[in-house]
C-alpha positions, 0 to 999 in steps of 0.5 A: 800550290801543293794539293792533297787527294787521293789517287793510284798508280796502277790498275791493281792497285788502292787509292792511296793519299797523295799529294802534287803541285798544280800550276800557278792560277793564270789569266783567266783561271779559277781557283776552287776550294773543293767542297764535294766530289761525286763517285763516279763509275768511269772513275772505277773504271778509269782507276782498273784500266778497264778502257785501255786508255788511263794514264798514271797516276790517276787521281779521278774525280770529275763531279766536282762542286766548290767554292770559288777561292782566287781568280786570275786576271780577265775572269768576269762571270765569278767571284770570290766565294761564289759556288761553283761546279766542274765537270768531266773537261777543264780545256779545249781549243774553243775554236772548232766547230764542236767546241763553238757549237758547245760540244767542247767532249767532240773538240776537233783541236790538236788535243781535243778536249783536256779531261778533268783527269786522265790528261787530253782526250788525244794523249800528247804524254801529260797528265791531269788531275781531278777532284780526289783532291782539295783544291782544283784550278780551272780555265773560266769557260769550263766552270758552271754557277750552281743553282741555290735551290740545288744542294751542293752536294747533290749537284755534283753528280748533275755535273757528269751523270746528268749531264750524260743522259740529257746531252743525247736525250737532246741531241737525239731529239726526246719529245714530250709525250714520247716513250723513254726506257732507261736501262740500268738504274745505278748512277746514270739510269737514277738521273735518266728516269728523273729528267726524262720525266722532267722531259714530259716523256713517259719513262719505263725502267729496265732492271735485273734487280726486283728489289730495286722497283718501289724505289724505282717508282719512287724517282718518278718512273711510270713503269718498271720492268724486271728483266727475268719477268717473262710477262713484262718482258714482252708486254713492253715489246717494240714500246719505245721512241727511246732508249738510254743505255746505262749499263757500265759494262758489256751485256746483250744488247739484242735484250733490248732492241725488242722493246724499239719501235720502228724507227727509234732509237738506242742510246749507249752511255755506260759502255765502252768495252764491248757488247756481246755479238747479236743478230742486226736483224731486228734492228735492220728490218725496223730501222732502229738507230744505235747511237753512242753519246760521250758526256756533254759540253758546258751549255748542256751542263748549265742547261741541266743543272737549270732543268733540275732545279726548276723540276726540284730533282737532283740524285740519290746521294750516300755521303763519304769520308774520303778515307772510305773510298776504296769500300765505296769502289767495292760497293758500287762493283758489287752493286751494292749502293742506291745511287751515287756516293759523293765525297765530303771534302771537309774529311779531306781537310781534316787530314791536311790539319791533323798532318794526316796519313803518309802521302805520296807524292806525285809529279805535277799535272798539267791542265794546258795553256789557256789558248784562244780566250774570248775578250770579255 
């Protein structure tokens, strides 16, 4: 089946139309007619290489909602026509202990999890490809029902942003009444502000843009705190029970292990270049816990997109023309963007119809085999 999107093939490089052959639909697979994509930051920094990890080409895309076109044979939870979603992974063994524990981001098989784009999380030399595109197949268990009292476009960033702060604030064990600071409020700080609320935690807010707080306050926050604000600074010294660290790129973290309780913990989710050097001491001497977290497994994804829809939450979102998606990448770099962008695939579809832009073409992605599936 021949695909169009978009994607590159080098770091310094613009997105660029492409088209690509995807493997046919097997058993157990789901063909999904792309309807959104979501503009995620890891794609910005999967595209510049800034992880020292891409493989090229690269065509991001891991919020992906749409609508169920085809199934292969034994698929039994979907149907033609139903709205669907996709997330950060489209395969993984499914028979070690993270991937039977629904953490399939942690897969412990000779490839580990296969992501969305960017190939398996062990590189084995093959590449995937994401939802920069208008079409995408995927093996069942990796597919997620979205709620119809969520807006599809509005879904698709749950399907990475949300899912990326509830999975540790689970994990780590976030309780109602507890105090939670988000750090960062871009595309993963908006959503932790709204389902830590949703939590029952009291959220405060951390960010180095005063212009950001009315409508920091207005996702539900209790408390915003303007990082260059001395006062508040320090009033919201050693506060917290927890923090989610949203922060794309490397920064300080001694600015904010001041505001940890005894005994707390500091989230990180938005880097993973590198921080700057910091004393330990203040960590060491009240025990405060660093931890790391790497997206979510598909029963959180579900559990999310669950919670959402109970709380009526779900992200900012700024619509766009595929054709606009390298300004977007300027945008979001320059910080200039309240939340999220999300790609309506109809202007996608609209190039294919009007023959549209020269594409390159690409060589074919592999997704993998379709190994170890549960009998229905």
């Amino acid at each position: 089946m021949t695909v169009i999107g978009y994607g590159t093939l080098g770091a310094q490089q613009k997105l660029e139309p492409v088209s690509f052959d995807r493997e046919p639909l097997r058993a157990g697979e789901i063909e999904i007619d792309i309807t959104f994509c979501g503009v995620c930051h890891s794609d910005i920094h999967q595209c510049a290489d800034d992880w020292e990890n891409t493989v090229w080409p690269c065509v991001p895309g891991h919020e992906i909602v749409g609508t169920v076109a085809r199934i292969g044979d034994g698929v039994s939870k979907f149907a033609i026509g139903d709205t669907v979603g996709v997330g950060c992974m489209v395969n993984s063994c499914q028979v070690c202990a993270a991937c039977i524990a629904g953490e399939e981001q942690y897969c412990s098989g000779p490839k580990s999890a296969t992501f969305t784009y960017n190939g398996p999380k062990l590189p084995n030399g093959s590449d995937s490809y994401g939802g920069y595109s208008d079409s995408i197949t995927v093996r069942e268990e990796f597919v997620v029902s979205i709620p119809a009292v969520i807006e599809p476009a509005k879904a698709a960033p749950i399907l990475c942003a949300g899912v990326t702060i509830y999975s540790p604030m689970k994990h780590f064990g976030l309780k109602q009444g507890q105090t939670l600071g988000v750090a960062g409020i871009g595309g993963l700080g908006h959503m932790a502000v709204q389902i830590g609320k949703a939590m029952g935690a009291t959220v405060v807010a951390f960010t180095t843009s005063a212009d950001k707080v009315d409508a920091i306050m207005a996702l539900g926050a209790h408390k915003v705190v303007v990082m260059d604000d001395a006062a508040a600074v320090e009033a919201a010294t050693q506060s917290l029970d927890m923090m989610i660290d949203t922060i794309p790129y490397p920064h300080d973290l001694a600015d904010y292990l001041g505001f940890m309780k005894p005994g707390s913990t500091l989230l990180v989710v938005g880097n993973m270049m590198q921080f700057e050097a910091f004393n330990p001491g203040p960590m060491v001497f009240n025990r405060i816990s660093v931890a790391g977290s790497l997206i979510g497994g598909v029963a959180d994804t579900r559990e999310v997109l669950d919670l959402c829809a109970e709380h009526g939450i779900g992200p900012e979102i700024k619509m766009i023309d595929i054709a606009d998606i390298n300004d977007a990448f300027d945008r979001i770099k320059n910080n200039d963007v309240r939340f999220r962008h999300v790609i309506d695939m109809a202007s996608l579809k609209a190039e294919r119809q009007a023959s549209g832009p020269d594409r390159m073409y690409l060589e074919a992605p592999t997704r993998g085999d379709v190994v170890n599936r549960k009998p229905a």
